[in-house]
C-alpha positions in Angstrom: 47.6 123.9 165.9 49.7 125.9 168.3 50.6 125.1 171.5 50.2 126.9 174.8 54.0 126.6 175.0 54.1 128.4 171.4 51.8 130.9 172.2 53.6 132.0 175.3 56.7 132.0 173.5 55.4 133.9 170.3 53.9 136.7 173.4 57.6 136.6 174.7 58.8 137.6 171.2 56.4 139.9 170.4 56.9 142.0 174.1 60.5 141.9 173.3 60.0 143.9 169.6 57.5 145.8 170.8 60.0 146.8 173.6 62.7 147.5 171.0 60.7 149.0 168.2 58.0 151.3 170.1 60.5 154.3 170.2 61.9 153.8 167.1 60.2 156.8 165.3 60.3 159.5 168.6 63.1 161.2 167.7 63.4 161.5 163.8 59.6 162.8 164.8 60.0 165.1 167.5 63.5 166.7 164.9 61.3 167.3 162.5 58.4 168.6 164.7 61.3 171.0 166.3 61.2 173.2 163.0 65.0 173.1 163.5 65.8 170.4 160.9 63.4 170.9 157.8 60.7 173.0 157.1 58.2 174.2 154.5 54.8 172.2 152.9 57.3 169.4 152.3 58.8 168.6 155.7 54.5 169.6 157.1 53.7 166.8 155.0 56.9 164.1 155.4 56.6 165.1 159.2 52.4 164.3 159.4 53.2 160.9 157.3 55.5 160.3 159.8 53.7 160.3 162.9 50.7 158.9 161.1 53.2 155.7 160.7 54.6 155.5 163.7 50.6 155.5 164.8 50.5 152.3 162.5 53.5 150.8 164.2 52.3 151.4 167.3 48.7 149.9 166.8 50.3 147.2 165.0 52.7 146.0 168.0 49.5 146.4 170.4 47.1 144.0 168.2 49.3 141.5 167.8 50.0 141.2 171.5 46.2 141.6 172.4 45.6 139.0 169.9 48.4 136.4 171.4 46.8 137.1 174.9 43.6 136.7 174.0 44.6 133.1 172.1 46.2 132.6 175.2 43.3 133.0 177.6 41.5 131.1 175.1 43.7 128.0 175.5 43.0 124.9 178.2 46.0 125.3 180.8 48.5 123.1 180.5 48.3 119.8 182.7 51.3 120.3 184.8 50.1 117.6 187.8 52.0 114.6 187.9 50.4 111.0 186.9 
């Protein structure tokens, strides 16, 4: 079983990646949504797969750190008083 210490740490982790990979898709999305770098029913459909994953990343990054928080809360605090 995981630790509070874990826990905290794997929350640390996943705020930093979510940090680093929430923009990730932004700008090949917002090129293609430009008209400026492909277009026809091709880039239409490449472009709305696209965003639809970068949906997928996003809701992905945001459950996993809803579900570390709310292991988190469910955890007893740790005994930090002295004996």
């Amino acid at each position: 079983m995981a630790t509070r210490e874990d826990v905290v740490m794997a929350l640390r982790r996943a705020q930093e990646l979510s940090d680093q990979y929430w923009h990730c898709l932004d700008h090949p999305v917002s090129r293609l949504a430009s008209g400026n770098t492909w277009t026809g029913p091709a880039a239409d459909a490449f472009a709305g797969e696209l965003t639809r994953r970068r949906s997928e990343v996003w809701r992905g990054l945001r459950d996993i750190i809803d579900e570390l928080r709310d292991m988190l809360a469910r955890m007893p605090p740790e005994n930090g008083a002295a004996r």
